[in-house]
BAPA-510982 format. One line per field, with one value per residue (C-alpha): residue number from 1; x, y, z. Coordinates in pm, whole numbers, plus 50000, padded with zeros to 5 digits. Layout:
BEGIN
nr <- c(NUM_...)
px <- c(X_...)
py <- c(Y_...)
pz <- c(Z_...)
END
This chain:
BEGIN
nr <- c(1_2_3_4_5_6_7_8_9_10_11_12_13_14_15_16_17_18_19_20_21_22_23_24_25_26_27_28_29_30_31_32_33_34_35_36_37_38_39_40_41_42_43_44_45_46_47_48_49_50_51_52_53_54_55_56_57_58_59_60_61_62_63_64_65_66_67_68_69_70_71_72_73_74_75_76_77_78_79_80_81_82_83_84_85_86_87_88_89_90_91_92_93_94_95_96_97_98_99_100_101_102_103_104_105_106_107_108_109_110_111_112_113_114_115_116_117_118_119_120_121_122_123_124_125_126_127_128_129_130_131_132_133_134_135_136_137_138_139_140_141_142_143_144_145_146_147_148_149_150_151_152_153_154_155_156_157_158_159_160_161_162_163_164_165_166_167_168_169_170_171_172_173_174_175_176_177_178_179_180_181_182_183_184_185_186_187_188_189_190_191_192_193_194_195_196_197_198_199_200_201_202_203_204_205_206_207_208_209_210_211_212_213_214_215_216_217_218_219_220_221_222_223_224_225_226_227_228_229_230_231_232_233_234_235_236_237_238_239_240_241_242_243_244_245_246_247_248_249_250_251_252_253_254_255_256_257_258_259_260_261_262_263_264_265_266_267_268_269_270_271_272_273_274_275_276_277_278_279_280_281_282_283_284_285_286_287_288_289_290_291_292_293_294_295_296_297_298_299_300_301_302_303_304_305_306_307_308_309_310_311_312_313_314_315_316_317_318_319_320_321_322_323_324_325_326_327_328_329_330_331_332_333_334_335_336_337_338_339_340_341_342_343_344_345_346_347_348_349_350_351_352_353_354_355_356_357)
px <- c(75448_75732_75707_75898_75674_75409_75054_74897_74437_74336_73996_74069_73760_73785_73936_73899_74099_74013_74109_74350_74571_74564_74724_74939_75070_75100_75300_75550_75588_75660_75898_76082_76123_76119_75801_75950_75840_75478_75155_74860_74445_74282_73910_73674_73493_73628_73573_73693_73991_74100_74022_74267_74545_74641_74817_74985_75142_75422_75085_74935_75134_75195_74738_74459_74153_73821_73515_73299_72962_72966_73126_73113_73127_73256_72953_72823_72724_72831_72488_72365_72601_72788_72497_72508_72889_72949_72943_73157_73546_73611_73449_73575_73935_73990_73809_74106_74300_74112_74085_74503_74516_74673_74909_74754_74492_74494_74227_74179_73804_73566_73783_73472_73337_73719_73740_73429_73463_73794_73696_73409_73614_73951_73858_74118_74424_74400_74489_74428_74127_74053_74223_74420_74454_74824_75101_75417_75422_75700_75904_76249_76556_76649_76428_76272_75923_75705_75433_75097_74800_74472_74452_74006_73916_73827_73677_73660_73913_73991_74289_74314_74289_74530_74788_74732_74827_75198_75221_75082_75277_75629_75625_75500_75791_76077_75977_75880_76088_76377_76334_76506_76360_76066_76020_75662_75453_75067_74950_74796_74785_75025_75377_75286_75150_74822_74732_74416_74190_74154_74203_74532_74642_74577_74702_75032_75084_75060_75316_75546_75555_75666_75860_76151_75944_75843_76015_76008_76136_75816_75854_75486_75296_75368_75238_75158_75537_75707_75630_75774_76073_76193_76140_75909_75855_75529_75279_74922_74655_74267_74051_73925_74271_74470_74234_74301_74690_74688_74486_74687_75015_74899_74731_75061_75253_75061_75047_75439_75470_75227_75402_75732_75564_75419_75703_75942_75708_75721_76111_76398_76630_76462_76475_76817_76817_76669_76924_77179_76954_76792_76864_76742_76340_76336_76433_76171_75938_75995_75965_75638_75446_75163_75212_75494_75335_75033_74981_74813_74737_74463_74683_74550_74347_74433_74573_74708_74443_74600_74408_74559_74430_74085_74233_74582_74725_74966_75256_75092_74954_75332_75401_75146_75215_75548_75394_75179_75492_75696_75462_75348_75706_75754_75645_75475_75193_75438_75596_75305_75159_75499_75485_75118_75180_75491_75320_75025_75080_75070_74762_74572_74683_74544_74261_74114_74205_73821_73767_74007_73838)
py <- c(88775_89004_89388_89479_89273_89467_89366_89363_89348_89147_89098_88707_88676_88966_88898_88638_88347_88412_88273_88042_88281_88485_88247_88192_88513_88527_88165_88338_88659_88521_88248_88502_88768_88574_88513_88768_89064_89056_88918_88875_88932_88753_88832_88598_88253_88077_87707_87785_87950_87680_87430_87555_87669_87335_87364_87652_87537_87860_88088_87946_88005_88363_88421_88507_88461_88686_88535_88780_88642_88861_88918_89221_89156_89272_89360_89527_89865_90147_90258_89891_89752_90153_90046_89671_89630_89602_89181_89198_89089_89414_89661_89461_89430_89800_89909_89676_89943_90273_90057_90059_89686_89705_89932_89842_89677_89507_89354_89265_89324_89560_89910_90141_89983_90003_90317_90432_90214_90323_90665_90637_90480_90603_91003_91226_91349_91700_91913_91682_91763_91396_91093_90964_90633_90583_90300_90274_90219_90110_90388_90474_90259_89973_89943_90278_90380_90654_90738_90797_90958_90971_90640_90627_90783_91127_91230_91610_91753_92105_92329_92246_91843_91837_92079_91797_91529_91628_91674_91324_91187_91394_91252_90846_90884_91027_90768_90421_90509_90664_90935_91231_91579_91395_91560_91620_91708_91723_91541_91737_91682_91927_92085_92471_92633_92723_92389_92188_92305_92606_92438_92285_92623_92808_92554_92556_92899_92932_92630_92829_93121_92901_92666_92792_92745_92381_92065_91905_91959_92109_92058_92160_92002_91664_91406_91030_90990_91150_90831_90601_90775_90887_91229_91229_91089_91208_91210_91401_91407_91327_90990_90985_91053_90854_90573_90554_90582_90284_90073_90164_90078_89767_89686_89746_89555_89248_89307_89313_88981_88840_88967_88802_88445_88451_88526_88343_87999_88041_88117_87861_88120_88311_87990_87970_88353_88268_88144_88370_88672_88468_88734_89028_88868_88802_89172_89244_89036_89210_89571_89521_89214_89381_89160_89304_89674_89481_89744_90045_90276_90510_90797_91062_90859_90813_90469_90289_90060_89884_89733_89472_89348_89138_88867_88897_88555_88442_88659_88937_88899_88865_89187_89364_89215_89354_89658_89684_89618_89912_90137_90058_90069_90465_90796_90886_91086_91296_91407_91484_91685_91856_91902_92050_92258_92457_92467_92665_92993_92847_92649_92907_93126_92819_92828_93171_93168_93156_93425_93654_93550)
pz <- c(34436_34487_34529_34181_34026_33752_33791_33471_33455_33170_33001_32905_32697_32452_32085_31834_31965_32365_32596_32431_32285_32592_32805_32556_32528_32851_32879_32586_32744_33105_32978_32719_33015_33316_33570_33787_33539_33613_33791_33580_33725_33498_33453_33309_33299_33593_33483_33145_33225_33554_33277_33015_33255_33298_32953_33150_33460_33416_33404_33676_33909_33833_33794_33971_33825_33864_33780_33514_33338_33098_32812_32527_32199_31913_31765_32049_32046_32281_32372_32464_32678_32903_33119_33158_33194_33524_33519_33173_33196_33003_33256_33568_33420_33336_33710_33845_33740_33864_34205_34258_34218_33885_33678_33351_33175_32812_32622_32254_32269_32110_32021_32079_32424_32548_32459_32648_32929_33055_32966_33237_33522_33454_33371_33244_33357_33463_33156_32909_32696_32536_32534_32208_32064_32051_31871_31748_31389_31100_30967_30843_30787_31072_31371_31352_31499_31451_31759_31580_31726_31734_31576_31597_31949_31820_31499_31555_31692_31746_31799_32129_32130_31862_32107_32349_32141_32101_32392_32499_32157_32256_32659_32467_32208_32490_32754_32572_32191_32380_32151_32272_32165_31902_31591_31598_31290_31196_30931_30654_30254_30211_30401_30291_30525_30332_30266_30485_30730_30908_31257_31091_30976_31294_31494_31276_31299_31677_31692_31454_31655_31988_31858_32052_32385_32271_32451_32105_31802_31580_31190_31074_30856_30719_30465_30483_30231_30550_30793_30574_30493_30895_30825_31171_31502_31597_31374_31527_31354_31434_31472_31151_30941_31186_31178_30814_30832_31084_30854_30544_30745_30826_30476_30312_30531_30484_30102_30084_30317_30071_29775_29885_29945_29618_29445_29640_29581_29202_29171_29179_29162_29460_29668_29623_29760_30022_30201_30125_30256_30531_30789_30597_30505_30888_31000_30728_30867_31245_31064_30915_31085_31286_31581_31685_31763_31861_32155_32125_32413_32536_32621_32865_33096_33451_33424_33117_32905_32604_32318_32102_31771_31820_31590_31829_31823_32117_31964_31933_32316_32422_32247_32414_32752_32719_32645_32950_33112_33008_33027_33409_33498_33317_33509_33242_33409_33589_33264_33138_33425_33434_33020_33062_33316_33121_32815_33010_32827_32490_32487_32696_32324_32139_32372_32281_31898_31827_32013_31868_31531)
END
């Protein structure tokens, strides 16, 4: 293994179609960017895994495998397994990481134990109040993205976990979108200022008032039309609400694929089509097919732990191999240490708005 090579933990027995399409997406992603890229820890049944590598001599050579008993799944509860997951190829891939042996970790397992898990052995980062669930998600015209968060860690959330959010969101959407000076908003069912909560509002206002001082571009409120249209970059919002979005993203994107196969199967004339707009249903197909975001990330944390969809198929493990990838290779925690600590003044304001109540 060479020094520039990443070395990405995985927890090969979480998802729907582990291990298979693990080691698949790990066969597409190292022959599509090269097996110089990255170096993969593999934790999970050791017979079962040496028994299907075989199918995967380009994997194999660039593996190591762990040996775990265990394994979580997805209908396992928080509370039953936080204190028996120490043999699991969850808990043992994602302390790979706190332990300096990896950069990253990614699994496809159960949301709610990841979440917890690498919560409890990777802490986090100083000046961060809670960690967000974080993607890239379909927006705009061409390839554009829009950085969503909290996507389901964090029901509540107050003034000051919200703060934090851009700020995680802004760094994410600089560093992996290439997104210079994001245009962050907070979702709400309204733009005017008078419209949702009182956290929104107060939050909002105090935004307003240091806009100039922000190292983003802050628009205010938004609604779930802006996304689709481009008119944002960051979109913060909490658990529950983003939880929602990402479902109804990914709910409409499958209803429009569907809605062009139907169609397209009972029209002569749209066969015909077909091949005249060949290229345009495929960069449709890249916009909205799930796989290809099939990363998300729990910002915050000291160390990066991805989650990919349970039902992730080898595609969709590429996608968030390559993921894993770019993010280990980022400074992101430095930007966000430096972000935090000039934005001191203004979330120490945010910090004390109950108690000038």
């Amino acid at each position: 293994m060479t020094e520039n090579k990443r070395v990405i933990s995985i927890d090969a027995m979480g998802g729907d179609h582990a291990p298979g399409a693990v080691l698949g997406g790990i066969n597409q992603f190292l022959y599509q960017y090269g097996e110089d890229v990255a170096f993969f820890r593999l934790f999970g049944k050791e017979n079962v895994l040496r028994s299907l590598l075989k199918k995967f001599p380009r994997v194999a050579r660039n593996c190591e495998i762990i040996n775990a008993n265990d394994v979580i799944s997805s209908t396992d509860k928080v509370r039953d397994v936080i204190r028996h997951a120490q043999d699991t190829s969850m808990y043992m891939a994602i302390k790979d990481v706190r332990d300096g042996n990896a950069s990253a970790v990614v699994s496809a397992g159960n949301t709610g134990v990841l979440m917890a898990l690498s919560k409890l052995a990777l802490k986090t980062v100083d000046g961060i109040s809670r960690p967000a669930i974080t993607t890239m998600l379909p927006s705009g015209n061409g390839d554009s993205r829009v950085v969503g968060l909290d996507l389901g860690a964090n029901v509540h959330c107050d003034e000051e976990i919200l703060f934090d959010f851009a700020i995680l969101g802004s760094v994410y959407a600089e560093i992996i979108g290439g997104m210079k000076r994001p245009k962050v908003g907070i979702l709400n069912i309204g733009e005017e200022e008078t419209k949702g909560s009182e956290t929104l509002q107060r939050l909002n206002k105090v935004l307003m008032e240091h806009s100039a001082e922000l190292p983003y571009e802050y628009i205010g409120f938004v609604e779930g039309t802006d996304i689709s249209a481009g008119n944002v970059q960051v979109v913060v919002t909490d658990g529950f609400t983003g939880n929602v979005m990402l479902k109804t993203v990914e709910g409409t994107a499958k209803m429009i694929s569907r809605v062009v196969k139907e169609n397209y199967k009972k029209s002569l004339l749209a066969i015909l089509g077909t091949f005249f707009l060949i290229h345009l249903f495929k960069r449709l197909k890249h916009k909205i097919d799930p796989r290809s975001y099939a990363g998300a990330v729990f910002l915050g944390l000291n160390g990066f732990s991805i989650k990919t969809h349970g039902n992730s198929d080898a595609l969709a493990w590429s996608h968030a191999l390559e993921y894993a990838a770019n993010l280990s290779k980022s400074d992101f925690y430095g930007k966000i240490r430096e972000r935090t600590n000039a934005l001191s003044a203004v979330k120490n304001e945010i910090r004390n708005l109950d108690k000038a109540e």
